[in-house]
MARLUMBA-858686 format. One record per atom (N, C-alpha, C, O, CB): x, y, z. Coordinates in steps of 0.2 Angstrom, whole numbers, plus 5000, padded with zeros to 4 digits. Glycine has a CB too. Layout:
BEGIN
XYZ/...
//
This chain:
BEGIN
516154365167/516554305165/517254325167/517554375165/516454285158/517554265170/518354265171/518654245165/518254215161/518654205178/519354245163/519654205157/520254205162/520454265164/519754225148/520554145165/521054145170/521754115164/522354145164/520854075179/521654085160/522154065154/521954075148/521354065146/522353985154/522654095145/522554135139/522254055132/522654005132/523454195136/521754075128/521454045125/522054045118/522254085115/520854065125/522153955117/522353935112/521753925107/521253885108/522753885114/521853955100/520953945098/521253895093/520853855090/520454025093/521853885093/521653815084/521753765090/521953715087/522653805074/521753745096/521753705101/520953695102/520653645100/522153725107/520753755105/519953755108/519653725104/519253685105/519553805110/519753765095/518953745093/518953695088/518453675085/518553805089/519753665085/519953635079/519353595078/518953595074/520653605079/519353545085/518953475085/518353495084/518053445081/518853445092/518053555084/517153565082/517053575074/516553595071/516853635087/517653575071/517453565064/517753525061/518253495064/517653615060/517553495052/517753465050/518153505046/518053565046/517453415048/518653465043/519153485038/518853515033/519053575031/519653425035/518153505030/517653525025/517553585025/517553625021/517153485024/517353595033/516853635036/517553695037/517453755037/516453605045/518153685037/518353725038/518653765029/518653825028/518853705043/518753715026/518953725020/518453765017/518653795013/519053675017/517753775017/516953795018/517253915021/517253975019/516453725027/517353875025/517353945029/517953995025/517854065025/517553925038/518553975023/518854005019/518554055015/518954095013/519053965016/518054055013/517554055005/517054125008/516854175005/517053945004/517054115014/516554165019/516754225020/517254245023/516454135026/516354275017/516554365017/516154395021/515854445020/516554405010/516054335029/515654385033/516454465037/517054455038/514954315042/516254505036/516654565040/516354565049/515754565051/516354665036/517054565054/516954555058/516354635060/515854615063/517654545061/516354685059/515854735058/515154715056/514654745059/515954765054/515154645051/514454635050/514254605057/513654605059/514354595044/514654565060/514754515068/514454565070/513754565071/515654485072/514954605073/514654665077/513954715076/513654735081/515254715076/513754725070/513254755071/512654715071/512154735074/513354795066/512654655070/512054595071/512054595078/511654625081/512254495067/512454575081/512554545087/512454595093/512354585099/513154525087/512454675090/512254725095/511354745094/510954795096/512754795094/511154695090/510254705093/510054695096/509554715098/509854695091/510554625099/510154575104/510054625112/510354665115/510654495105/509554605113/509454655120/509654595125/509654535124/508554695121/509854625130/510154615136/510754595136/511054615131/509754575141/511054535140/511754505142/511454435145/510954415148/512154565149/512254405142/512154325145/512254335154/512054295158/512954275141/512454375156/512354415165/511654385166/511454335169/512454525167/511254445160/510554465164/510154375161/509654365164/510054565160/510354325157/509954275157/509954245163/509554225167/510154245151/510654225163/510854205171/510354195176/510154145179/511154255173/510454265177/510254285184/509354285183/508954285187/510654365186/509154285175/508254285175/508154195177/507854175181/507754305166/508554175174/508654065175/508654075182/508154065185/509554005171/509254085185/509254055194/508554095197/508254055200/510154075201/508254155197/507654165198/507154095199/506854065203/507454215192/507254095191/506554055188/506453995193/505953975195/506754035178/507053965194/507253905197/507053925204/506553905205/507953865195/507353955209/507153975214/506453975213/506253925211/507454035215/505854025212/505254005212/505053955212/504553945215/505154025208/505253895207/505153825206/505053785210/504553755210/505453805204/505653795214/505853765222/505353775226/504953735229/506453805225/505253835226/504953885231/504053855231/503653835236/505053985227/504053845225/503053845224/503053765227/502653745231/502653855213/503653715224/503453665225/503653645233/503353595235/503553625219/504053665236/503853635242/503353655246/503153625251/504353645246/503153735244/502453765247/501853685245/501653655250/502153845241/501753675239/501253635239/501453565242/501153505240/501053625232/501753555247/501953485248/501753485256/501853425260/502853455244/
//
């Protein structure tokens, strides 16, 4: 992934919450460590989904113009 411009976040994400939702989150004692440690089980990389998807679709292509 590129980031070519530096990310304004109360710009990007304001619109995806409500005032409630945000007032809500105040209240939340997740630790960025707990972020981190959840999030490093997941096995592989948004890379390697990627690249298994355009595979997948390639094949797709592939089988069905065979049958035609």
């Amino acid at each position: 992934m590129t980031i070519t411009e530096p990310m304004n976040a109360d710009q990007d994400i304001a619109g995806y919450f409500t005032p409630e939702e945000w007032a809500e989150a105040l209240h939340d004692d997740i630790l960025l460590d707990e972020v981190r440690s959840a999030l490093s089980t997941i096995s592989g990389s948004l890379s390697e989904s990627v690249i298994e998807l355009r595979e997948e679709r390639e094949w797709q292509i592939i089988f069905s113009t065979q049958a035609r």
